[in-house]
C-alpha positions, 0 to 999 in steps of 0.5 A: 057162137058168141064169144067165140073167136074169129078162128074159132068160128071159121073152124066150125063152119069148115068141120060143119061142112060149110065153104069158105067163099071170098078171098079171106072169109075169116077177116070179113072178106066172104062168108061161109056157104052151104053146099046144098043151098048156096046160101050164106050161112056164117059171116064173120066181121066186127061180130058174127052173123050165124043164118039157119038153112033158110038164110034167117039170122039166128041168135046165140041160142038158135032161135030166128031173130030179125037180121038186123036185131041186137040179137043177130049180131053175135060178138067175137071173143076178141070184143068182148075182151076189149069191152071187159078191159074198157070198163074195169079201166073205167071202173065201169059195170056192163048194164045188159 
């Protein structure tokens, strides 16, 4: 779900079948659950965290990373917007 954006993520966790927990889950104010295990599966804040049904952190092609990695923390497609314009202003190329 990297470089997706908030609405955009939020959407394919309701299609998925996933519930919206909290008062506003899109905007960092909840998560969105799996029925059947209760656990949190997506979260979505400054970027998104996408967890398997055993509640470990994936990374952008599925794979189980530790929850605190680079890797686990997908970024939505409004920061990497800003990151784009922030280094074409500074003449700037991204190094990873």
């Amino acid at each position: 779900m990297a470089g997706l954006t908030s609405e955009q993520v939020s959407q394919i966790a309701i299609d998925s079948g996933l519930i919206p927990k909290g008062p506003d889950p899109m905007n960092g104010k909840g998560a969105y659950v799996d029925p059947v295990t209760g656990k949190q599966r997506v979260l979505i804040h400054a970027d998104h965290h996408v967890n398997n049904p055993k509640g470990e952190r994936l990374n952008e092609k599925g794979k189980v990373v530790q929850q605190e990695s680079k890797e686990a923390h997908l970024p939505r497609k409004a920061d990497l917007e800003t990151e784009k314009e922030w280094l074409d202003e500074n003449k700037m190329s991204r190094l990873t």
